[in-house]
C-alpha positions as CSV (number, residue, x, y, z in Angstrom):
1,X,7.6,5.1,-5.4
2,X,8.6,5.7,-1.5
3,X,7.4,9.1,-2.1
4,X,3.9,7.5,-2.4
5,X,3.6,6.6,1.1
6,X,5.9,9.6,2.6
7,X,2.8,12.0,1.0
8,X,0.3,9.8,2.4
9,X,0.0,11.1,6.0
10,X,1.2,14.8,6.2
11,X,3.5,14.8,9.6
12,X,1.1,16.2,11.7
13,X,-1.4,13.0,10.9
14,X,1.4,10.8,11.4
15,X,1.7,12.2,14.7
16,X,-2.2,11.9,15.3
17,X,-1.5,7.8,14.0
18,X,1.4,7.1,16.4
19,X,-0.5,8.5,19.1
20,X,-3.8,6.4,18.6
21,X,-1.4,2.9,18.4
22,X,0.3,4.1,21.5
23,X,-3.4,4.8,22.7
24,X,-4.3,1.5,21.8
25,X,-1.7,-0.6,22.9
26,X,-2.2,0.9,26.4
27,X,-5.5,-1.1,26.1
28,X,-4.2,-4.2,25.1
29,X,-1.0,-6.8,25.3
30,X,-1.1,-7.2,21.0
31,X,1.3,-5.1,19.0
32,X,-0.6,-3.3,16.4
33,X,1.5,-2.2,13.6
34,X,0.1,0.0,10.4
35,X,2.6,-0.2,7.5
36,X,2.4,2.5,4.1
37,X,3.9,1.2,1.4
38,X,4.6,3.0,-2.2
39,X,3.9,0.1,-4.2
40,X,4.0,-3.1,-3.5
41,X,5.9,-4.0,-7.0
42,X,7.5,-1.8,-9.8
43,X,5.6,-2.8,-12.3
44,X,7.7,-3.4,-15.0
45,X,5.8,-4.7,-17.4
46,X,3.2,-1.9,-16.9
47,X,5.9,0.3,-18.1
48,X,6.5,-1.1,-20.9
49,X,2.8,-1.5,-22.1
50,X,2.4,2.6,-21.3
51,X,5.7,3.2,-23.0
52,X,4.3,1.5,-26.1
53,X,1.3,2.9,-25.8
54,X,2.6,6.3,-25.9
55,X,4.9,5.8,-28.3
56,X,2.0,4.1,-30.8
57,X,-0.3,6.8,-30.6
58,X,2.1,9.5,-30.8
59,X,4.1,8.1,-33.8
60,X,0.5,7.4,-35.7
61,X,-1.0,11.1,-34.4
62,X,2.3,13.0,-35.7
63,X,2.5,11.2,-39.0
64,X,-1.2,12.0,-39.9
65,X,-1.1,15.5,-39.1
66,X,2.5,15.7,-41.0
67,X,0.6,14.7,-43.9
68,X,2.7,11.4,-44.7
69,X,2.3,7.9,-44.4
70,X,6.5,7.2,-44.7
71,X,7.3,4.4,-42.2
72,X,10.7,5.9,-41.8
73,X,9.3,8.7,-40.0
74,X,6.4,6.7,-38.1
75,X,9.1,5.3,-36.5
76,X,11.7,7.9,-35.7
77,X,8.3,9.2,-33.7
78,X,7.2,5.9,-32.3
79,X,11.1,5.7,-30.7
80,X,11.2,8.9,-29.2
81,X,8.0,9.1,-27.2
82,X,8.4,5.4,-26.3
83,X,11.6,6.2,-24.5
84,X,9.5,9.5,-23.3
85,X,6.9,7.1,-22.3
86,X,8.7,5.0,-20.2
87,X,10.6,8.1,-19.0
88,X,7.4,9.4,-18.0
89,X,5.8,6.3,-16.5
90,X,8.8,5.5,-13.9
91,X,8.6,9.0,-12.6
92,X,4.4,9.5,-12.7
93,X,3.2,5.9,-11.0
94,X,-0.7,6.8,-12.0
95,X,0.2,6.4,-15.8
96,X,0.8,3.2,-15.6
97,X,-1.9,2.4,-13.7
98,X,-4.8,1.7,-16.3
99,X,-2.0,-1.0,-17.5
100,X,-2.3,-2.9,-14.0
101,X,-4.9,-5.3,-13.5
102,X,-6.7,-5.8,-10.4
103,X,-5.7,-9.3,-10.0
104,X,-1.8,-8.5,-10.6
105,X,-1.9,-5.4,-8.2
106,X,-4.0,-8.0,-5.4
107,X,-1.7,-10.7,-6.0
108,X,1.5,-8.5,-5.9
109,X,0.2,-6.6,-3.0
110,X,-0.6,-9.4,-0.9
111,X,2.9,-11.1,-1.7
112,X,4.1,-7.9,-0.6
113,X,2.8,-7.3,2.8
114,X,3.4,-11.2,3.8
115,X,7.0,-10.9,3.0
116,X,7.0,-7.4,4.9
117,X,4.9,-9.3,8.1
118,X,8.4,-11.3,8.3
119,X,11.3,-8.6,7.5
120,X,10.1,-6.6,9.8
121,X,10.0,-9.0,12.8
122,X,6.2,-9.3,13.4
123,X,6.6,-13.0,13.6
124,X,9.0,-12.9,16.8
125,X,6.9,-11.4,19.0
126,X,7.1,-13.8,22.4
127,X,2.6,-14.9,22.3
128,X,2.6,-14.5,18.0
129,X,-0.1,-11.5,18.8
130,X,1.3,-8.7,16.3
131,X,-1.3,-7.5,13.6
132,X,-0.2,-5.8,10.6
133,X,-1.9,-3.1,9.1
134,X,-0.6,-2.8,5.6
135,X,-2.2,0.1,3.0
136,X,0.0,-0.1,-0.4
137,X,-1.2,3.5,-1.6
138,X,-0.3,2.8,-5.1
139,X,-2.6,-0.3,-5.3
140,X,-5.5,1.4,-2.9
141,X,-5.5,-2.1,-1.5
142,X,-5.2,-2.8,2.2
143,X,-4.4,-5.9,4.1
144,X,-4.5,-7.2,7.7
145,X,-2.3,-10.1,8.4
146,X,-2.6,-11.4,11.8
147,X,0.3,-13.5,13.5
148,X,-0.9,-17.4,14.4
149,X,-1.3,-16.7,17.8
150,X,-3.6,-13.5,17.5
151,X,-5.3,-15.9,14.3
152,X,-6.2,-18.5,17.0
153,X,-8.3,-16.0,19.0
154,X,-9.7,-13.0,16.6
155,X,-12.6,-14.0,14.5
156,X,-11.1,-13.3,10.9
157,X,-14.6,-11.6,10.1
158,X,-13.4,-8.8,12.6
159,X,-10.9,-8.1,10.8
160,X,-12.2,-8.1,7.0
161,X,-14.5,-5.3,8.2
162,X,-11.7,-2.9,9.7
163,X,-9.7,-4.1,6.6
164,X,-13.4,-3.0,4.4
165,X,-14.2,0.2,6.8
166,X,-10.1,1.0,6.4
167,X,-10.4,1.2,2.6
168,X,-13.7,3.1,2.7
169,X,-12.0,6.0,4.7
170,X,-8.8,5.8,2.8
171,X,-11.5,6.4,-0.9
172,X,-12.9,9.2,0.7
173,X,-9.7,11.1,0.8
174,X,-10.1,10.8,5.0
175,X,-6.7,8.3,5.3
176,X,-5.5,9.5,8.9
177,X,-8.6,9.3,10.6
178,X,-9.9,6.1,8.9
179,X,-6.5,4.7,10.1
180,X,-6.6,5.8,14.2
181,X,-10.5,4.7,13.9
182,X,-9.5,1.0,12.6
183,X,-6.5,1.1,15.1
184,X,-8.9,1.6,18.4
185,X,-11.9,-0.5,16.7
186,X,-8.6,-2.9,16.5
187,X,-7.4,-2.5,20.1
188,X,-10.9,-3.0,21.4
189,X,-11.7,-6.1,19.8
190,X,-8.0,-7.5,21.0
191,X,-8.3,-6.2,24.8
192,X,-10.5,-9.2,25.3
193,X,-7.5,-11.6,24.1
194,X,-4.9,-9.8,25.4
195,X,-5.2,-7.7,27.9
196,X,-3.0,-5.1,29.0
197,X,0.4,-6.0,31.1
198,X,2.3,-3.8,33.8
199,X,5.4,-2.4,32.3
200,X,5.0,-4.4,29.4
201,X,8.0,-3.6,26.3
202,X,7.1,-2.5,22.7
203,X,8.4,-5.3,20.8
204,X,7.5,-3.2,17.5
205,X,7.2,-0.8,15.6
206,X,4.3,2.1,16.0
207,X,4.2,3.0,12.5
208,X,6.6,1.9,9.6
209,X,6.7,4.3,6.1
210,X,7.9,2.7,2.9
């Protein structure tokens, strides 16, 4: 589902993104770093249950309107369009979707971006001040995971409402902008904390795409 999060920004609003963590970074010593994600999980149990689905409805549809009730048949139906199904629901994410429960795609999600906090080396930076910005588009969840340094400082309720203003922009179809807003509402609430250094190195990433 990498595709997911390569059609998320169009390249001229991943410019506009890169720009406003440069921007904001010039404000403040903390490494900021957003992070689009497919999917946070493949789901594969979701493809199963839309497979079957598929393959149920179809297989009792075709038989009724065939005008038989043979079980042979039901099932020659009820294979093909389950294979179809699961065909279908690998390579079209939003039909499995309705088979994903909120709690699974929260718990999978978060899982996800805490593991990706620690591949991607925000946990080395030399004062623990990275902030990751991590919007898994298949989900339409978005999490902000704070290293234990920054934690120390940066009243957690700051960040549930960028995390809450983040997701509000991203429903209204306005992804980019909401994301350079919640970047500089980010960088002004951390220029406080950390304040801006002379010649200081980019220890991270501006903007990762998975």
């Amino acid at each position: 589902m990498r595709r997911l999060a390569q059609a998320f920004f169009s390249p001229d609003e991943q410019k506009r993104i890169l720009e406003a963590v440069r921007a904001a970074e010039a404000q403040t010593a903390a490494e900021i770093v957003p992070m689009v994600v497919g999917a946070s999980d493949s789901y594969p149990k979701a493809e199963l249950a839309c497979a079957l689905t598929v393959g149920l409805v179809a297989g009792v549809v075709l038989s009724l309107l065939g005008g038989t009730r043979g079980m042979w048949l039901f099932l020659v139906y009820f294979g093909l369009f389950t294979l179809a199904g699961f065909q279908a629901a690998k390579r079209l994410p939003a039909l499995k979707r309705p088979f994903v429960s909120p709690e699974r795609a929260r718990h999978e999600t978060l899982q996800a971006a805490q593991a990706a906090f620690y591949v991607h080396g925000l946990a080395e930076t030399r004062e623990r001040n990275a902030l990751l910005v991590y919007i898994s588009v298949f989900e339409r969840l978005v999490f902000l995971l704070p290293d234990s340094g920054l934690a120390r400082k940066l009243d957690r309720s700051v960040l549930d409402a960028a995390a809450a203003a983040l997701s509000d922009g991203i429903r209204q179809g306005r992804q980019a902008e909401a994301l350079a807003e919640t970047v500089a509402r980010l960088a002004a609430a951390l220029a406080p904390l950390y304040p801006p250094r002379d010649n200081e190195a980019n220890e991270l990433k501006d903007l990762i795409l998975l």
